[in-house]
N, C-alpha and C positions, 0 to 999 in steps of 0.2 A: 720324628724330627731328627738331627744331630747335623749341628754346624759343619759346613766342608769346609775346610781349608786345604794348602798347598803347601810340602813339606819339599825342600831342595836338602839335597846328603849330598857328600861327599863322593859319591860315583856320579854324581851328575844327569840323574834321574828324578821328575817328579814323580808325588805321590797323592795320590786324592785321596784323605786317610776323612770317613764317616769316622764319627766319633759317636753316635748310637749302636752301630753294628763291631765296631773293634776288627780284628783282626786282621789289621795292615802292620807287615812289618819291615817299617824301614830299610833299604838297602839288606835285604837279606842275601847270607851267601848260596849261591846253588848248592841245591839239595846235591847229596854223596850219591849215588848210588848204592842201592839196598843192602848187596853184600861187602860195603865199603862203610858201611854204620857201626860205629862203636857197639852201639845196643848190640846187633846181630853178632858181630865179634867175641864179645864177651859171652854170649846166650851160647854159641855156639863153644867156645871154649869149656865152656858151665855143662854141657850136654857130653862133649870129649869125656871129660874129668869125673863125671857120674857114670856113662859107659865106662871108664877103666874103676869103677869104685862096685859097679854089678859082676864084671868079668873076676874082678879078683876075691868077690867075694863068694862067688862060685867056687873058688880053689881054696876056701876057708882062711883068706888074708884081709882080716878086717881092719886095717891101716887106717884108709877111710870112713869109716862106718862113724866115728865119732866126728868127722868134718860136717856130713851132709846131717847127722842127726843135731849140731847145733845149730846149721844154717835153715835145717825146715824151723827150728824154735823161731828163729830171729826172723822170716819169714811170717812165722804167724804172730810177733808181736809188732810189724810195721806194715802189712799190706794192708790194714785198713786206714789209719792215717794218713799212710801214701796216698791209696786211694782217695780219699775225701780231698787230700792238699792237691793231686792231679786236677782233679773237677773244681775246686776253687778258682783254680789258676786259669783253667779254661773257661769259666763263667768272668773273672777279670777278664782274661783277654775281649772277649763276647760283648759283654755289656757293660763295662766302665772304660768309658771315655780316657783317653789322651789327657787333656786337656784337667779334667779329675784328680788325676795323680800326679800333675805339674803343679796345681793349685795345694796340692795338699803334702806330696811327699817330695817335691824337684827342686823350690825354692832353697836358694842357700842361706835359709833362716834357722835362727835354732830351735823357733817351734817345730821345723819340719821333722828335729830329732824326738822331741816329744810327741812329736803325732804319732810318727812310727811303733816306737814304743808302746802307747796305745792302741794300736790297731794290732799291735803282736799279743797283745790282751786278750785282744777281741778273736783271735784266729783261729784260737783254741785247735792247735795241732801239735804234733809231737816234731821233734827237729828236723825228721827226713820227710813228712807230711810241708813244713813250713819253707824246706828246699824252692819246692814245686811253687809253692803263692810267690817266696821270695823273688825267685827269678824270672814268673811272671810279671811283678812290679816293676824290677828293671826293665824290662822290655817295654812297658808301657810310658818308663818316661823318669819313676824314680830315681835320685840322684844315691850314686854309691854313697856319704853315708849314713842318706835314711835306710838303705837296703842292711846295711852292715847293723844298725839299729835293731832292727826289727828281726833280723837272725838272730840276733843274741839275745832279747828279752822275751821274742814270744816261745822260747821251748820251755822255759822256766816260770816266767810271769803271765802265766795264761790261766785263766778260770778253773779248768781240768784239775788240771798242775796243783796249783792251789789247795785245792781240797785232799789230790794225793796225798802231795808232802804232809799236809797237817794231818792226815791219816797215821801217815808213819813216825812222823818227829813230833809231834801234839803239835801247841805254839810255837818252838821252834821251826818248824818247820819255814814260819812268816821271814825268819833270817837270809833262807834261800830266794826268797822271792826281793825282797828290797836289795840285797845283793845282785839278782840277774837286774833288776833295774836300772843300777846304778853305775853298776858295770858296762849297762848296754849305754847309757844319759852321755858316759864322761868318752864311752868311745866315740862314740858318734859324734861327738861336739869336735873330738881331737882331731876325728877323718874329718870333719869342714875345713881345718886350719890345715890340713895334708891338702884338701882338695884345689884350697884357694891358691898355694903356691904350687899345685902344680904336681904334688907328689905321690897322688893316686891317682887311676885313671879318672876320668868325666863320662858321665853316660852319655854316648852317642844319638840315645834315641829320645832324648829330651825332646818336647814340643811344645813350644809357646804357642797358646792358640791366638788367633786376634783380635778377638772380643773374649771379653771375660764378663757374661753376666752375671746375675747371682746366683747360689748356689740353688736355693730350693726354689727358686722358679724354673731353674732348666734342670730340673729333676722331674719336678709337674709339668713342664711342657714336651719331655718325653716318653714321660709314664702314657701321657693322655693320645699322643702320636702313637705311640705303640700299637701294631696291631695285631690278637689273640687271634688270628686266623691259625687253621691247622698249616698249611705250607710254610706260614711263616715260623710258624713253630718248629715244626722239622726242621726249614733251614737252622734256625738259630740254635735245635740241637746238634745238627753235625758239627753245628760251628764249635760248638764248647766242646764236642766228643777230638773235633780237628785237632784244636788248638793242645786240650790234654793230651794228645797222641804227640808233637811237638815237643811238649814239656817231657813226657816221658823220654821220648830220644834224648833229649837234654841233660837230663840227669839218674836215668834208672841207672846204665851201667856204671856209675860212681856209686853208686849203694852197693849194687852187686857185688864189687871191687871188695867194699870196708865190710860184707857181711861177709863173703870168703875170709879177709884176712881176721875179723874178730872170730869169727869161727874155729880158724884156724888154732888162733891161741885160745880157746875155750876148749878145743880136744886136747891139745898136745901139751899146755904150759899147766904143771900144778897148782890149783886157787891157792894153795897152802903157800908155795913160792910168794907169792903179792903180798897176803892178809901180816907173811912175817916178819917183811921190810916194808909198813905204813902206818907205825907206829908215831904219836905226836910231837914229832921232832921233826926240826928245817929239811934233812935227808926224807923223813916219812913222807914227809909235805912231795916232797921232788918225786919220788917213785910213783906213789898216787898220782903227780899228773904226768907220766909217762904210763903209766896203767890207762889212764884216761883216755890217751890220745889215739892209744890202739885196738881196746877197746867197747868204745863208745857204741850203741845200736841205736837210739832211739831215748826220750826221755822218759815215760812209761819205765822203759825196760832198764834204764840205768836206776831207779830210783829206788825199788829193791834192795840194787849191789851198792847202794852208797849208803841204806841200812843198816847191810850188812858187815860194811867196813867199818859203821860205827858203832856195832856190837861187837864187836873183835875186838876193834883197838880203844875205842874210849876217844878217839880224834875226833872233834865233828867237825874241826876246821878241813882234815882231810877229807871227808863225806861229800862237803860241798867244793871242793877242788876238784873232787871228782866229777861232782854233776857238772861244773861250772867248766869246767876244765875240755870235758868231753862234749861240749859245744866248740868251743873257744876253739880247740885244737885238733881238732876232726879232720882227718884228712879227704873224707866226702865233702866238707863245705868246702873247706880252704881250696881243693880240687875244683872246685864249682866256680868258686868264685874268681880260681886262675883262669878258668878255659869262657869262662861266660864277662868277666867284668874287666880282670887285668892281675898280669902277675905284683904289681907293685902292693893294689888294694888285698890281694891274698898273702903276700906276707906281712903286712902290716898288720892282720889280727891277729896273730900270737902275738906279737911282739910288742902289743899294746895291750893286751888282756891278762895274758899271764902273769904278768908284773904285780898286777891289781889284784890278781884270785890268787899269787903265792902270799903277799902280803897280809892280803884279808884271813887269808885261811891260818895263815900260822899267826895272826891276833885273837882267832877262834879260838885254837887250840891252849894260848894261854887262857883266854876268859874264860873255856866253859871244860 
């Protein structure tokens, strides 16, 4: 089954967008040509910078040896989460409705901030894994700030996560998770009141559909429509393989970008330097989220070194600045969010996060 409806944009094109098959996108801009793709550009620079890291380590200059041996690490603690968030994002695209994700994430309701948040619950991905889901959602119709929602609570407030942290902090560890909550509750609310005057971008790809029946009858009356033929099957996996291959040109070479540069400062910058200015004091607090910002790989991989900074220093308001922070101020999302949503909505999340996680964090550092 999947209701047609007729979408008019702003180039002055229709579109006959199936809402059981997915994969219409709005006014898209024409494809780059291949060797004009950022991915390729950067892949290609990544290939240069390894050829000069083989040559010169031939003549016994091993400069780079420490770059490329932390960026295989960071490579091997995100290519699976990536992966999995790629494939998510291309099954959203595939088989969740338009119309699904207006009813649930596009409304300028403040449930829609709660829904988000829970479904970042449910996504159970690390931050560069929930990139991929996230910016599948806008494209399906999500309003900037359910998108911003659900970036910020599901790297933290996610099932995984959960059990992580309490691994490592026991029951503290529950402080980090009602924090990315709350965090993610009070932005999101704040990007509605940006949204409604005007002062973040609006997602273009919004789609009111025009009939709205209910929900789980046109859930059952597409499951039953569906047809388990093998062609159709194939089709529907190129589709999700298509659409993942989409998502990855979208946001791979921003990863690449922030796994060079943490890399970078993981060979060349001494741990000792950070661990000895993040001390439980308003200055510690600030270094730590400049540590964060630059940093950051993944939530897995951060969770560890926020451990670790809190066996060192005794801060665990700094700890969680750090996990918090290294979402919050990541220059892969904020990057994401510039080139895919709008520069307004990407600088607005530091500047409404940070506020919140230096506060909280140095109330930590006195309580505990």
């Amino acid at each position: 089954m999947g209701v047609v409806f007729v979408l008019s944009c702003g180039c002055g094109a229709q579109h006959g967008h199936n809402g059981a098959d997915g994969g219409c996108h709005v006014c898209a801009p024409r494809p780059r040509k291949w060797y004009r793709e950022r991915l390729f550009l950067i892949t290609l620079g990544l290939i240069i910078l390894y050829a000069a890291h083989i040559i010169l380590d031939y003549f016994g200059i091993t400069v780079l040896g420490g770059l490329f041996s932390a960026f295989y690490e960071y490579i091997g603690i995100i290519w699976l989460p990536m992966t999995i968030g790629l494939i998510i994002g291309g099954l959203i695209d595939r088989f969740v409705p338009s119309e699904y994700i207006w009813r649930i994430l596009a409304q300028h309701k403040k449930r829609s901030i709660f829904y988000s948040v829970g479904l970042g619950f449910l996504a159970s991905a690390c931050s560069h894994g929930i990139l991929a889901i996230s910016m599948e959602l806008y494209r399906k119709g999500a309003s900037t700030p359910a998108v911003i929602s659900f970036l910020l609570a599901s790297p933290w407030a996610n099932l995984p996560i959960t059990i992580l942290l309490l691994g490592f902090f026991s029951v503290k560890g529950l402080i980090f998770i009602v924090t990315a909550v709350a965090i993610a509750i009070v932005t999101g609310l704040i990007y509605q009141v940006l949204d409604k005057v005007g002062l973040v971008e609006r997602n273009a790809h919004v789609t009111v559909p025009e009939n709205d029946p209910p929900f789980l009858e046109d859930v059952k009356a597409r499951w039953h429509a569906y047809s388990f033929g093998a062609r159709k099957l194939a089709r529907d996996l190129m589709g999700v393989l298509g659409s993942s291959w989409e998502l990855t040109k979208m946001i791979l070479w921003w990863i690449v970008i922030g796994m060079l540069i943490a890399a970078a400062i993981r060979a060349y910058v001494p741990t000792e330097i950070f661990m000895n200015y993040m001390g439980p004091t308003l200055s510690g607090l600030l270094v730590t989220l400049v540590f964060a910002t630059v940093i950051e790989v993944c939530s897995e991989g951060s969770s560890p070194v926020a451990l670790e900074i809190y066996k060192q220093t005794g801060a665990f308001g700094n700890a969680l600045a750090f996990l918090m922070a290294g979402v919050a101020t990541d220059y892969t999302e904020i990057g994401l969010i510039w080139s895919n949503i709008g520069k307004k909505a990407a600088l607005w999340l530091p500047l409404l996060t940070v506020p919140q996680i230096v506060v909280i964090g140095y109330i930590l550092n006195i309580a505990l």
